[in-house]
N, C-alpha and C positions, 0 to 999 in steps of 0.2 A: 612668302617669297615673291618678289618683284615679278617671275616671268611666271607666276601662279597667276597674278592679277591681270596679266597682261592678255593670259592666253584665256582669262574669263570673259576679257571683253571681245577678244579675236579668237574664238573658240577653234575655226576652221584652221589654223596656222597652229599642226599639231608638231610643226619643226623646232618652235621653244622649248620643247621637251628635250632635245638630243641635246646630249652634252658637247657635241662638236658645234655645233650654233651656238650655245652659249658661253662657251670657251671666245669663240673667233668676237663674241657681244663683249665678253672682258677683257681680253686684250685691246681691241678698239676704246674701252670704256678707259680704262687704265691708261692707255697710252696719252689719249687727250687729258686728263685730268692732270698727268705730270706734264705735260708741254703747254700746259696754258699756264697751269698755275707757278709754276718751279720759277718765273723770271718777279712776281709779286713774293716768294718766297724765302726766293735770294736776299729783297731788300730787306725780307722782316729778317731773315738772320744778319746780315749786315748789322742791321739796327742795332742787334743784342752783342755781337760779337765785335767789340771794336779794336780784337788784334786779329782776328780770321784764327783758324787751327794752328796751332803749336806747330814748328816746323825741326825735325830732330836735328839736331847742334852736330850733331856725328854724320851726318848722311852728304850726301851730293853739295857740295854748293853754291850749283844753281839751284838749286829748289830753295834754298832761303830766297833768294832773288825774285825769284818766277811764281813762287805760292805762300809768300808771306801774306795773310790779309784776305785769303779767300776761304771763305765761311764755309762752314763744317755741318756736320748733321742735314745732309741735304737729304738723308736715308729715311728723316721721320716720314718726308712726302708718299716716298716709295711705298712703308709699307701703312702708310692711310691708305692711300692707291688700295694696294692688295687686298688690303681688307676687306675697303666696302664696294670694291668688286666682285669678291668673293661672297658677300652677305648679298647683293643684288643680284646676282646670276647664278649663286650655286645651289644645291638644294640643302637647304639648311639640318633638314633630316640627318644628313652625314656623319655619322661622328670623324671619319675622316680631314671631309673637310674643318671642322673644327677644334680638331687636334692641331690642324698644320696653322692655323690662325691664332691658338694658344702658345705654338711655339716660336711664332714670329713677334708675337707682344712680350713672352717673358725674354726671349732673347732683346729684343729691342730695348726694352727696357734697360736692361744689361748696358748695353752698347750707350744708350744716351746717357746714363748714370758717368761710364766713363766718358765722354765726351764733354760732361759736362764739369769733372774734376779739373781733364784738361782744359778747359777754358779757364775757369774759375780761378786754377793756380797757373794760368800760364804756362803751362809744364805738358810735353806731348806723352810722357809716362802715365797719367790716368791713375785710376784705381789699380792699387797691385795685384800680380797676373795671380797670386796665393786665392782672392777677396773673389775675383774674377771667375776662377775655374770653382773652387767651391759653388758658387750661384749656377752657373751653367750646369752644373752636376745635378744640383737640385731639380732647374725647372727640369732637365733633361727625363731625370727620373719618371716626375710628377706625370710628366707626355707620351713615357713609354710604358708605365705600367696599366694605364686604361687600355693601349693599344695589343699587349700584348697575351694579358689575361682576362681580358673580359671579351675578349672572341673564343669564337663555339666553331670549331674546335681549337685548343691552343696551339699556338704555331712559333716553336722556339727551333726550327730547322733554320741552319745555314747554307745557303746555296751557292754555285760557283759557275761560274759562265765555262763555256763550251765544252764541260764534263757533266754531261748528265745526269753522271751517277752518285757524281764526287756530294754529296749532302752529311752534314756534320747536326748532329742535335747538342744544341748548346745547355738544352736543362733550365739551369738556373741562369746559367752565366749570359745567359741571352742578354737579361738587363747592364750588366757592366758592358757589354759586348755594343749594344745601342747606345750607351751612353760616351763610351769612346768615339763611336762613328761621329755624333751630332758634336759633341763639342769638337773634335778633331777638325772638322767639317767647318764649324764658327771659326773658330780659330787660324786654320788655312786660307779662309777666303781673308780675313780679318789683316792676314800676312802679306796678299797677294794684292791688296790694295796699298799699291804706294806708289802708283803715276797713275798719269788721268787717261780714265777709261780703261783700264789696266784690268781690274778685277770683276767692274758691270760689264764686259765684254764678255769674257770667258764663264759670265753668270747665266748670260742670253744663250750663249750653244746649250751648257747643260740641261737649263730648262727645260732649254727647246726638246733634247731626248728624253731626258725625263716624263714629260708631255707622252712622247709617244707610249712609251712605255709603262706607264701609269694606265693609257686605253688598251695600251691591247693586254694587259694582266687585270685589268678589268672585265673585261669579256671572255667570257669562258673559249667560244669559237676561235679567238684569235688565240688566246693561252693555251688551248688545246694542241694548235700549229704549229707554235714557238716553242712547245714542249716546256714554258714558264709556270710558275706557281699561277692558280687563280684567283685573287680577291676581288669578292665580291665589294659592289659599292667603292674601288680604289678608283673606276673612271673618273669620279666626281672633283678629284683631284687636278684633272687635267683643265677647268676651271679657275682652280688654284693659281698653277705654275702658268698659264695665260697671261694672267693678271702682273703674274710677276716679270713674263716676258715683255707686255706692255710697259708698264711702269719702269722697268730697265732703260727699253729704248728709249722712253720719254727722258730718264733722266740722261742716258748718252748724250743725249742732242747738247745736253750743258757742260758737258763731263770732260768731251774730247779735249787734246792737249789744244791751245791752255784752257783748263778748267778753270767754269766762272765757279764751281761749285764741288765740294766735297761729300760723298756720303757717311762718313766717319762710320769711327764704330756702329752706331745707332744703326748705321745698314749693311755694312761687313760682316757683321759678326751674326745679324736676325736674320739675312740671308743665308749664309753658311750654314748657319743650324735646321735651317728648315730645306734645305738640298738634301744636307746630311738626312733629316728625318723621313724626308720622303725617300731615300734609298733605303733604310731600315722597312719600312712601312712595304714598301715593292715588292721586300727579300733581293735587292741588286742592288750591295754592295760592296760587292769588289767590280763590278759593272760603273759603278760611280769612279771609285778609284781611276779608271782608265779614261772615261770620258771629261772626269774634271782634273783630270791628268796636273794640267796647269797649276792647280794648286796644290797637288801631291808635292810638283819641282819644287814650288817656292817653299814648301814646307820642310822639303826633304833640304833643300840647298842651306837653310838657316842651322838643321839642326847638326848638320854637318861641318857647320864652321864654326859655330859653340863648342862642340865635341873634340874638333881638329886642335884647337885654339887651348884649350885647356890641357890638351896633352902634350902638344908642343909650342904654344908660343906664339905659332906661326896662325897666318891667314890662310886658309884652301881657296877662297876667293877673295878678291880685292874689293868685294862688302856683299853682305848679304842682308838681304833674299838676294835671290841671282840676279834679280831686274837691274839692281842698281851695279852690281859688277858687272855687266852690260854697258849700265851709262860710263862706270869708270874706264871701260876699255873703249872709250870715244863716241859708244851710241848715241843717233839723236832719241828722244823720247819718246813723239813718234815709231820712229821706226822700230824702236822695242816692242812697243804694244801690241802694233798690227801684226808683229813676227809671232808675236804670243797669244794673238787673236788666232791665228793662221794655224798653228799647230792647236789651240782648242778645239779648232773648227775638225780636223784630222781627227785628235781622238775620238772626237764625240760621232765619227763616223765609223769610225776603228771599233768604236764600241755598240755602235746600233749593227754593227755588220756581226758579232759576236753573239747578239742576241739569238741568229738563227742558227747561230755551230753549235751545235750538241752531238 
């Protein structure tokens, strides 16, 4: 480990050791690595992509106008960023942390796979969503069953914010139960990305509490006070989601409207699923639901206008995910965003404040 070597030459500087230094070391690490490099990045995808991201033929348009030609997969940067952020400052011991690093490569993978159909046929449809959730099922699996039964003692309880008592043992079903979360989770965020800075926005708050709540259900003292489950070794995690809050901002700085840069699937979807995982991993997920609230909406708003639509005809909204029925009801782009920044920001308070109601 990088801050093993570090602290054999600086012995006295026994502060490398806390995970709150190392965290605030990958966040800074992470964040410069996507703001220097992301503008040399942009060109090499330019280079490869020379119609930019598929632009839906159905949707707004101005977005044909305004994002025809801007280069996609900007997501692989991200999660190099998180990675060897995470391999430089976390303790590699973890199986944690390298669960969350498996689930952000097999998801990414995912996501560049379709990204790269899309490009290839010019076509913003990608690999079929049948070809899609099958895969996501898999790695999903693959990431939950180390987590789940290979800890001492096994921990298949469901838990519920500010009912203390309210706890469900899921048995078996724990695993389908994880595996809904993580791909639900990929696929919401995956939904929520369709303006710029729209879904790395609402990515940054969650972390951000997730972050907390990954330390203090790491440490017995504070899980103790919170009345939360306590897993051992879960702080190391808050290294993790640093990384990912760095590498976020870094990539915002390109992202805001108008975006020189797209994180496509390749980053929608490997972040989503590793939110989603680290809420499995906590045991706070219906705690997640609330704070990435955001993309419960966009989730809920689509599936609601599929459902509407097929039994009467009609539209419940004038397009969905809601953002864009939004734009169609005269919003600027902007000003969708930050409104949606704005209420992320809310829940993810709404729900760090629920932490302590039991």
């Amino acid at each position: 480990m990088f801050f093993n070597i570090i602290h054999s030459i600086f012995s006295q500087y026994n502060v490398i050791h806390y995970t709150t230094f190392r965290s605030i070391c990958a966040f800074f690490t992470s964040f410069l690595i996507v703001f220097i490099l992301m503008p040399r990045f942009i060109l090499f995808l330019k280079s490869r992509q020379s119609e930019g991201q598929p632009i839906r033929d159905d949707g707004p348009q101005s977005h044909l106008k305004t994002k025809t030609g801007t280069p996609t997969m900007g997501g692989a940067l991200i999660i190099s960023s998180v990675i060897f952020c995470s391999i430089v400052w976390g303790d590699l011991s973890n199986k944690y942390l390298w669960l969350c690093i498996s689930v952000m490569l097999g998801f990414g993978a995912i996501g560049a796979f379709d990204d790269y159909k899309k490009l290839s046929k010019h076509d913003y449809h990608g690999i079929s969503p049948k070809t899609k959730f099958i895969l996501q099922i898999i790695i999903s699996v693959c990431c939950c069953l180390p987590t789940i039964y290979c800890s001492t003692p096994v921990d298949t309880m469901l838990y519920f914010p500010v009912f203390k008592n309210w706890i469900i043992d899921l048995s078996w079903f724990v695993i389908p139960w994880a595996v809904l979360v993580i791909t639900g989770s990929s696929n919401a965020v995956n939904i929520t990305d369709g303006l710029d800075g729209l879904a790395i926005g609402s990515v940054i708050t969650t972390a951000i509490c997730f972050t907390f709540i990954c330390y203090f259900a790491g440490h017995l003292n504070f899980a103790d006070y919170l009345n939360i489950k306590y897993i051992d070794g879960l702080s190391e995690v808050c290294v993790f989601l640093s990384s990912i809050i760095g590498s976020s901002l870094g990539f915002l700085w390109y992202n805001v409207p108008p975006a020189k840069v797209f994180m496509g699937d390749t980053g929608s979807i490997s972040i989503g699923a590793v939110l989603g995982f680290i809420s499995v991993i906590s045991k706070h997920e219906f705690l997640y639901a609330i704070i990435g609230g955001v993309f419960v909406i966009e989730t809920i708003s689509d599936v609601l206008q599929v459902s509407y639509y097929k039994k009467t005809h009609k539209r419940l909204f004038k397009m969905a995910p809601i953002h864009h029925h939004f734009e169609k009801l005269g919003w600027s782009e902007p000003t969708i965003v930050f409104r949606f920044w704005i209420i992320s920001v809310i829940l993810g308070v709404l729900g760090m404040s629920l932490l302590k109601i039991r």
